[in-house]
N, C-alpha and C positions, 0 to 999 in steps of 0.2 A: 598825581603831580607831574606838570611838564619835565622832561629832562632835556637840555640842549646840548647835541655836539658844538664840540669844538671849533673855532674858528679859526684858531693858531696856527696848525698844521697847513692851511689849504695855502698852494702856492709856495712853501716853505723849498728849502733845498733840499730838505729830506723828501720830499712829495717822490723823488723816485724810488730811494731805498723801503720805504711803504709799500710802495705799487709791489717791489719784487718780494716783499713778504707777506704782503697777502696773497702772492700767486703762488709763494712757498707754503704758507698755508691752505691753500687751496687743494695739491697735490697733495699733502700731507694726514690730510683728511680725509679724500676721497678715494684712500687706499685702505680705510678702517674696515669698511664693513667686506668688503672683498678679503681682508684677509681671516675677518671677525665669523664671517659664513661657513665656512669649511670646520671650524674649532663646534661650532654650535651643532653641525653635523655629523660630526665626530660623537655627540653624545655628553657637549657642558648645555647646560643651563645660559639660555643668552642672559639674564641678571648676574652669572658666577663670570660669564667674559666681560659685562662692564664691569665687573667688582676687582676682577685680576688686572684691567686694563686701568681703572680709577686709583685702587690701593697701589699699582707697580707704578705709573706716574708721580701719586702723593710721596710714595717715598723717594723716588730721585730727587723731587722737588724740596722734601722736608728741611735740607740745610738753606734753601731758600727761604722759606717759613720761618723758621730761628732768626734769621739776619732780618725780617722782617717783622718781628714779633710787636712791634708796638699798633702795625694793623690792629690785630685786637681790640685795643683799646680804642684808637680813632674812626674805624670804619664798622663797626661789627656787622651793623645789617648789610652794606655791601657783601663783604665777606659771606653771609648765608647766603643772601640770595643769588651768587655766583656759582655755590658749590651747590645749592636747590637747584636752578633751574639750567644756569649756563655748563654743567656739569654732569650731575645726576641725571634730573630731564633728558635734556637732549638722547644722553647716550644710553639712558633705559631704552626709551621710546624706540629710538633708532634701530638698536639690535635686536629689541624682542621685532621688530619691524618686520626688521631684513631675516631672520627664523620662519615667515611667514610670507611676503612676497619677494620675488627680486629686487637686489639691491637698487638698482639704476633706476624705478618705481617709488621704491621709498624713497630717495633723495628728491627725487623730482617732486613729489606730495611734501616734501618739509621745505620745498622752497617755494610754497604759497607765504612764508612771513610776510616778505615785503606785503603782500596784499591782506596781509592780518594788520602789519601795522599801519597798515592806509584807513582800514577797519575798524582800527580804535581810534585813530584820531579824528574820521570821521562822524560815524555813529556814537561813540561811547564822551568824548569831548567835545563834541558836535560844533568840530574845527572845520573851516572849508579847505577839500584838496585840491589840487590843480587837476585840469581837462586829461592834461598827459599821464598824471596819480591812472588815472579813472580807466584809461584804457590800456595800461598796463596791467592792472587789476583785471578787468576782463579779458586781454591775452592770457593769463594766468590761466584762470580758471577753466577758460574753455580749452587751454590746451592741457590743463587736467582732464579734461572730461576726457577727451586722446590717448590720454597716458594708458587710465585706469577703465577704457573702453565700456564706456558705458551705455553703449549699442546693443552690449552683451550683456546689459543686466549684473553691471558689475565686473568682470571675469577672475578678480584677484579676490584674495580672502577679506572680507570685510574690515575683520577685526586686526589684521595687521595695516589697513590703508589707516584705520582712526587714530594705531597708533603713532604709524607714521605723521597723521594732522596735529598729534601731540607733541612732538618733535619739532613740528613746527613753530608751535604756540612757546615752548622754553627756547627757538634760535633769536626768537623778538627778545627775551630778555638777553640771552648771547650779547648782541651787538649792544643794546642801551646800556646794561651792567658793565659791557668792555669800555666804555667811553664814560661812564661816570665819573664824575670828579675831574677831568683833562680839564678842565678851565680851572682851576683852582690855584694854578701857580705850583710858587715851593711846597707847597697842599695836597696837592696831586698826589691821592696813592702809586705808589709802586705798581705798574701792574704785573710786573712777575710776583711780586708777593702778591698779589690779587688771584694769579694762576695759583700758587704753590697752597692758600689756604682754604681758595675754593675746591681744589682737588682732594685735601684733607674732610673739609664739610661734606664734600660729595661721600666721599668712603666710607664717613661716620656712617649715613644716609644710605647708604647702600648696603653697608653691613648687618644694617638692623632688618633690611626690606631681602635681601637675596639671602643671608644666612648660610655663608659660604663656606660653613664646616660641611654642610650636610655635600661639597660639592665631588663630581667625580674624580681624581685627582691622576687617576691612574691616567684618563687621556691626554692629560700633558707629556709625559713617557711616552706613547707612540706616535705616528704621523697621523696627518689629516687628508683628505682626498679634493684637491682641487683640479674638475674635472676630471678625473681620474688618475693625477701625478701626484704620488705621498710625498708631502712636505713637511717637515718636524713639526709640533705641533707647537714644541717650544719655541720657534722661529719665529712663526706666525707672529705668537703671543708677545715676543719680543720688539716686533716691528709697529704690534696694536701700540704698548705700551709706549715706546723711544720716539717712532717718526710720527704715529698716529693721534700721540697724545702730549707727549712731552713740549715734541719741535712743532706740531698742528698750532697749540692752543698757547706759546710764547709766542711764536712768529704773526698769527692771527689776532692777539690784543696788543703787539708792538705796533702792526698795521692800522688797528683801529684808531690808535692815539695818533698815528702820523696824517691820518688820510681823512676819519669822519666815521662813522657807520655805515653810512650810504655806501662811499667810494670802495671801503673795502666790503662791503656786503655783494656789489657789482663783482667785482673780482673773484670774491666767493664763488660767484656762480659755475664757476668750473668748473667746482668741484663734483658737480653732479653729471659736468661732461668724463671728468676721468676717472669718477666712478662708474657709467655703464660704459666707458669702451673696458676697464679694467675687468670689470664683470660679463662682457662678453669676451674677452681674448681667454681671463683667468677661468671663469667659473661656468663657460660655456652658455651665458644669460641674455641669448638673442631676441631683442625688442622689435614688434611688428613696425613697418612704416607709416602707419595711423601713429602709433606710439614714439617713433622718432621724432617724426611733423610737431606732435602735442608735447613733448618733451623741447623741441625749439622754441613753441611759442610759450612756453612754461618759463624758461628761461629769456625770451625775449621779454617777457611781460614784466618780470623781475628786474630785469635789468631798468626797465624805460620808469618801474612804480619807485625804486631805489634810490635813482638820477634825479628824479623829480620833485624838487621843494614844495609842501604844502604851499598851499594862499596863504595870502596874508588876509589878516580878519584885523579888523581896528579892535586898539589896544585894550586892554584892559587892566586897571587900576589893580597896584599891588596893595592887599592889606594894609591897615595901619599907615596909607597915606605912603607908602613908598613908590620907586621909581615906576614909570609902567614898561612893560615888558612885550616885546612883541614876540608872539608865539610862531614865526614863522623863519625862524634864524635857519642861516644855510646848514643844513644837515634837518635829522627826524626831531621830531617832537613826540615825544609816546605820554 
């Protein structure tokens, strides 16, 4: 079923304070897995640091949650599928990722979305996209093939680049889940109570899959080694949970609402510039110049497939005789 951004926001006087919260969100992100890499090599389990990082967000957020408690009852399936995919997803995928190759690789592999959701609304809805869709989707991909050198027969661990394409496949619901309901009016969920009780479903969700009794606990008490400087490990943990998670994923669905998916998904793209300079200053993770080149046009391609509105395709009749609906309203259609 189509879902359509918003049109309220665009042009609004808020359109700046958007802009500066998705670029708040942008840094705020892009500093998870940089600091998430050191803790996992330390010796946790990347499912026990999303679970420390998901459960220690769900509970700052919890007295959100209470004040929003009739969620529940009006959105529920929102509510799962925020803390399934825009939650959970993501940040399994991500960190068992980043345990596996460099960070600045996996970010750059999960921002194929735009060109996944060009992908379904192409193929899968068999919508027409625009010429410019099309060739930002090909800068993607071929500036994947760059990233993940595939000259070399691959050069990175397999099974962390798929999980990274997993990561990618839950940031598509990220953005449409963050925008669901904005037209709705006085309707409109909250979307901090959106954050606060998909950080809850995420943890259920996580609880049951990472089992984070069995986890090492002792390495929270000592430090961790980024690039060879011991930083507390509880520090780290605190910065995953407060900047990376807390202020990431308010400031990032306050932008969505103010801006569109698209607009803030564009600005998003940052976040994978200041994850790998973060990751080569931090964690010593220098990327070849094939790989930098393919990391620009990975984010060039993202940007121009994000920017760009599907076609419009003549209308088509809503059920039972209702209004017709044009599938090509300014922002995505998924």
């Amino acid at each position: 079923m189509p879902v359509h951004t918003s049109n309220s926001s665009q042009g609004s006087p808020g359109r700046g304070l958007g802009l500066g919260l998705a670029l708040g969100s942008a840094l705020a992100f892009g500093g998870s897995g940089v600091a998430a890499k050191p803790l996992i090599e330390a010796g946790l389990d990347p499912l026990h640091v999303v679970w420390l990082r998901v459960a220690g967000a769900a509970l700052v957020m919890l007295p959100v949650a209470v004040r929003h408690r009739a969620l529940l009852r009006r959105r529920p399936a929102l509510l799962a599928g925020f803390g399934l995919f825009a939650v959970a997803g993501v940040q399994a995928c991500y960190f068992a990722a980043v345990s596996r190759i460099p960070v600045g690789v996996a970010l750059l592999v999960e921002y194929l979305a735009p060109a996944l959701v060009l992908g379904w609304v192409r193929f899968v809805q068999r919508r027409p996209v625009t010429r410019a869709a099309a060739v930002g989707v090909v800068l993607a991909v071929g500036g994947l093939a760059c990233v993940v050198e595939v000259w070399a027969g691959l050069g990175f661990d397999t099974l962390g680049l798929l999980l990274a394409l997993g990561a990618a496949c839950c940031q598509v619901g990220y953005f449409v889940l963050s925008d669901q309901g904005s037209d709705s009016g006085a309707d409109a969920p909250d979307p901090l109570g959106v954050i606060a009780y998909g950080l809850l479903v995420g943890a259920a969700v996580l609880t049951l899959v990472a089992r984070p009794w069995g986890m090492d606990r002792a390495v929270l008490g000592e430090s961790a080694s980024m690039d060879g400087t011991a930083v507390p490990a509880v520090l780290l943990l605190a910065w995953i949970v407060l900047i990376a998670t807390v202020v990431a994923y308010v400031t990032g669905v306050v932008a969505v609402r103010r801006l569109s998916p698209q607009v803030a998904g564009v600005v998003a793209c940052l976040e994978a510039v200041v994850a790998t300079v973060l990751a080569w200053i931090l964690l010593g993770e220098h990327l070849s110049a094939p790989q930098l080149i393919g990391g620009a046009f990975v984010l060039v391609g993202a940007y121009i497939a994000q920017s760009s509105t599907p076609a419009k395709a003549a209308p088509e009749p809503v059920a039972a005789g209702g209004a017709e609906r044009d599938v090509a309203t300014r922002g995505t259609a998924v």
